[in-house]
N, CA, C and O of each residue as an XYZ file, in Angstrom:
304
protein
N      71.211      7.813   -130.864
C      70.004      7.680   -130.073
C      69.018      6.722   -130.757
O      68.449      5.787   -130.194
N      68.900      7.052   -131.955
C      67.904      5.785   -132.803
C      68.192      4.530   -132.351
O      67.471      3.764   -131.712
N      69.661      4.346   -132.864
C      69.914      2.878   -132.260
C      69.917      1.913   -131.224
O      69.833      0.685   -131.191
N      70.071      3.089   -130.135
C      68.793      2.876   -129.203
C      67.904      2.668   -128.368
O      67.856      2.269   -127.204
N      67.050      3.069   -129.298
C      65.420      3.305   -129.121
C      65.059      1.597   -130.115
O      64.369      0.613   -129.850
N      65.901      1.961   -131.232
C      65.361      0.267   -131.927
C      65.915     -0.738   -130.946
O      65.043     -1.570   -130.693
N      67.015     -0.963   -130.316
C      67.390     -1.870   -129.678
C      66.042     -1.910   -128.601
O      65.403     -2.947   -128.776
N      65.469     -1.033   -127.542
C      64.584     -1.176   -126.832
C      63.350     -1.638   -127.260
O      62.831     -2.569   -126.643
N      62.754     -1.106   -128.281
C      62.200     -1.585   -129.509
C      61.684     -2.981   -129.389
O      60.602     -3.411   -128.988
N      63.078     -3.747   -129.983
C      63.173     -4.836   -129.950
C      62.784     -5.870   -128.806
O      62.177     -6.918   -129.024
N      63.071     -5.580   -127.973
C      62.263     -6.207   -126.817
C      61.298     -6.201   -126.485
O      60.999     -6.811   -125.458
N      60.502     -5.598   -127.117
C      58.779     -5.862   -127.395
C      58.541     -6.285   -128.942
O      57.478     -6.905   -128.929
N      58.866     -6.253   -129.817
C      58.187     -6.349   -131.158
C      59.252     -7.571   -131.462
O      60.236     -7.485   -130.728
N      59.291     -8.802   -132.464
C      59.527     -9.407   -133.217
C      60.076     -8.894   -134.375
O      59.765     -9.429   -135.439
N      61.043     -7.697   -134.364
C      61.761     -7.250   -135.632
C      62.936     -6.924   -135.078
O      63.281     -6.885   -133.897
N      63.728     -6.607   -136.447
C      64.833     -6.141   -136.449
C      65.133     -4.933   -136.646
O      64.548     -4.087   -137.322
N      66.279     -4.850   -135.897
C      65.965     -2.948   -135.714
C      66.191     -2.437   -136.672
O      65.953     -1.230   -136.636
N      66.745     -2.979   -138.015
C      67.120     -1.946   -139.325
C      65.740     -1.822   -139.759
O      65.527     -1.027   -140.675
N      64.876     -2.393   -139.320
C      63.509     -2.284   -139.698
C      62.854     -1.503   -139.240
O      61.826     -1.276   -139.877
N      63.037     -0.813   -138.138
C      62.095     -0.181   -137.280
C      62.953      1.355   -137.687
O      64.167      1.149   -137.681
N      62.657      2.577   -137.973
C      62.827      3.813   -138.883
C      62.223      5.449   -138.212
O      61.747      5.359   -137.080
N      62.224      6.188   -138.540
C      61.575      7.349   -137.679
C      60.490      7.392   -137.566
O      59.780      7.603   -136.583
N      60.231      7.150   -138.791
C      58.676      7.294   -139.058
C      57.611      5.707   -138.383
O      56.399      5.494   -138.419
N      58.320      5.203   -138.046
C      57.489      3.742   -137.225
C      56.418      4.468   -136.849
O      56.450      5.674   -137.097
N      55.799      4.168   -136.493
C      54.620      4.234   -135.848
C      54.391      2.964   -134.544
O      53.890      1.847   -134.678
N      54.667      3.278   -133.935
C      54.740      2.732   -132.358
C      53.628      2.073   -132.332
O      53.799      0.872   -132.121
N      52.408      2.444   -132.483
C      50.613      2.028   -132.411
C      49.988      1.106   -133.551
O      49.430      0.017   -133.416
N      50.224      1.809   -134.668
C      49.886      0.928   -136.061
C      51.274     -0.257   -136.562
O      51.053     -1.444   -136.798
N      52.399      0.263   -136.628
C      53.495     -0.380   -137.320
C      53.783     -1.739   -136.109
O      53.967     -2.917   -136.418
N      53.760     -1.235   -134.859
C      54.638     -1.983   -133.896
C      52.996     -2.719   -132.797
O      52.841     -3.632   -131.986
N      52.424     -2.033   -133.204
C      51.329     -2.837   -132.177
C      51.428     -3.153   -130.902
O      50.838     -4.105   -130.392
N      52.287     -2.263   -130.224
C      52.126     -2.485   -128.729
C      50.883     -2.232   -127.735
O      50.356     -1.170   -128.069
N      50.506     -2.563   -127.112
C      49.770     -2.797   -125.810
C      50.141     -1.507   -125.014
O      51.115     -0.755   -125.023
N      49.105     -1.551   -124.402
C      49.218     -0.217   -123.257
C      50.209     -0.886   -122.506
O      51.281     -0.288   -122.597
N      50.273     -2.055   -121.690
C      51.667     -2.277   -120.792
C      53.004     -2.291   -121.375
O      54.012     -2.040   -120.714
N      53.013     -2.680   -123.010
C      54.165     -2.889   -123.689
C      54.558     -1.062   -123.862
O      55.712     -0.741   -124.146
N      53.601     -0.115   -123.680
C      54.182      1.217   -124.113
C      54.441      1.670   -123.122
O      55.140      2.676   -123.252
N      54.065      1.249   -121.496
C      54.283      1.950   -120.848
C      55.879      1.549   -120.914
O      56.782      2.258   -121.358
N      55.983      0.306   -120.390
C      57.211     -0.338   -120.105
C      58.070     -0.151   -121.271
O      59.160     -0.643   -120.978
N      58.101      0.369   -122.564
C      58.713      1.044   -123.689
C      59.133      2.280   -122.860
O      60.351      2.459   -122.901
N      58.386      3.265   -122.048
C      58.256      4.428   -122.105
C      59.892      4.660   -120.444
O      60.802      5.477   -120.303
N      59.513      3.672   -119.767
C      60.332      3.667   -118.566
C      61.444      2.983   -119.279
O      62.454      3.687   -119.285
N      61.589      1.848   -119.878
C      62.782      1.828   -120.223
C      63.776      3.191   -121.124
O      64.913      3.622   -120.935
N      62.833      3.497   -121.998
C      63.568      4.999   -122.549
C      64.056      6.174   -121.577
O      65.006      6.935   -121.760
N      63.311      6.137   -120.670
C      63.619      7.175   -119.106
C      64.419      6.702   -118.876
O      65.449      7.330   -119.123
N      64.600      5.252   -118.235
C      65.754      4.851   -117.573
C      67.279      5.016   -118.966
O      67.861      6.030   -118.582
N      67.729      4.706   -119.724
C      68.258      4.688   -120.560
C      68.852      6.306   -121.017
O      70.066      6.461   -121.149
N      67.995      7.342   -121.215
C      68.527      8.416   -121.156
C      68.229      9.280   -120.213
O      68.387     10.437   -120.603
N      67.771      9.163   -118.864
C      67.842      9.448   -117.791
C      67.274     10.813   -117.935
O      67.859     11.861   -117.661
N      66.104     10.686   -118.383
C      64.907     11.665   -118.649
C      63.606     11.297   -117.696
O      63.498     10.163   -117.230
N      62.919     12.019   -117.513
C      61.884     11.783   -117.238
C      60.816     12.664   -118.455
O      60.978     13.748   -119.017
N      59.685     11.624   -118.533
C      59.009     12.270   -119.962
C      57.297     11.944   -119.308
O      56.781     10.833   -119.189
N      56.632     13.395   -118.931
C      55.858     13.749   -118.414
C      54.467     13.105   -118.983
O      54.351     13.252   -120.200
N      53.527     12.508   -118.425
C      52.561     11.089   -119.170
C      51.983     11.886   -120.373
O      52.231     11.491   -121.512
N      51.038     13.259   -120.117
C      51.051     13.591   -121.526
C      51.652     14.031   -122.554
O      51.138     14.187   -123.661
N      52.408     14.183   -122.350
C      53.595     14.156   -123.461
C      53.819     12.632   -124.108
O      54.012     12.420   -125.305
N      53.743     11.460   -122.897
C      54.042     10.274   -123.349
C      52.740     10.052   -124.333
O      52.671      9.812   -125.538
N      51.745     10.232   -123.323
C      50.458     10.073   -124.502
C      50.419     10.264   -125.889
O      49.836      9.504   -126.663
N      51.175     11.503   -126.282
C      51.199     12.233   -127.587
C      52.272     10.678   -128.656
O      51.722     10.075   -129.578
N      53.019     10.520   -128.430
C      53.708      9.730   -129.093
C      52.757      9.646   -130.244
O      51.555      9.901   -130.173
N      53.431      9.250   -131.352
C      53.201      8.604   -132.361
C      54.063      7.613   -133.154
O      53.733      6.580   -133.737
N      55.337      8.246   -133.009
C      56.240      7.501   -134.160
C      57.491      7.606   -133.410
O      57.692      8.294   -132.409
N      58.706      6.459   -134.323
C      59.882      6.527   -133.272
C      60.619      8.156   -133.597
O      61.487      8.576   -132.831
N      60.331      8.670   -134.353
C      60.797     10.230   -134.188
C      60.390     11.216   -133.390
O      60.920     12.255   -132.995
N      59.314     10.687   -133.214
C      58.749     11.324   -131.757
C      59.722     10.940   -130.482
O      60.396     11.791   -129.901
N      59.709      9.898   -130.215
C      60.532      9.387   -129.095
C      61.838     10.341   -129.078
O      62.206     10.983   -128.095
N      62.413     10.322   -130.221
C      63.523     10.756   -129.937
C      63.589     12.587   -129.904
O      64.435     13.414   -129.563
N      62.329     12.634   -130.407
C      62.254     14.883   -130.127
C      62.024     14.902   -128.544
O      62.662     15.722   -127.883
N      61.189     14.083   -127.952
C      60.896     14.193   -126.857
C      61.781     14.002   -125.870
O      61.545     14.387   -124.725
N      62.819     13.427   -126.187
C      64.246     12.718   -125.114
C      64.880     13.426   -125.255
O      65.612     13.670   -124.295
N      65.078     14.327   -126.633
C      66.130     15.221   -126.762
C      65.442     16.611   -125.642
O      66.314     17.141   -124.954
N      64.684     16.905   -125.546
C      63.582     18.245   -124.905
C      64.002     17.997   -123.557
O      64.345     18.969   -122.883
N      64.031     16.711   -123.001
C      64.239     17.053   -121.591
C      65.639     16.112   -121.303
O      65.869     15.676   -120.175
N      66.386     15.900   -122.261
C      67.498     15.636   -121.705
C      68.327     16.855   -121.541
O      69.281     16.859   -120.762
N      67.999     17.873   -122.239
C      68.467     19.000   -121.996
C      67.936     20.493   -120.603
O      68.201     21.659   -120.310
N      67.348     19.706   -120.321
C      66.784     20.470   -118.892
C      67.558     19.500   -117.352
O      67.301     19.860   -116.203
């Protein structure tokens, strides 16, 4: 699943995904934009075929977040 989330990642940020780690920080590390997170946030839906409820999306912080949160409702 990390791999990915960095591959998606990547299509907004200028790095490489061995670079991008759990602990990223989506906001400080990666500097995305409110449109770059939303469109982060639908591509991760589409991809593991979740839907991830806006405050919950709000909460994000880090790419380990992403992936507690995908795991929570990929299982519902």
């Amino acid at each position: 699943m990390l791999d990915k989330i960095r591959k998606i990642l990547c299509e907004f940020v200028d790095m490489e995904p061995d670079q991008i780690t759990l602990d990223t920080d989506i906001h400080s590390d990666l500097a995305l934009n409110s449109l770059e997170l939303v469109n982060f946030a639908v591509e991760v839906e589409e991809e593991f075929d979740v839907v991830i409820p806006d405050k919950e999306a709000m909460g994000i912080r880090t790419v380990g977040d992403v992936i507690k949160i995908v795991e929570k409702y990929m299982n519902k």
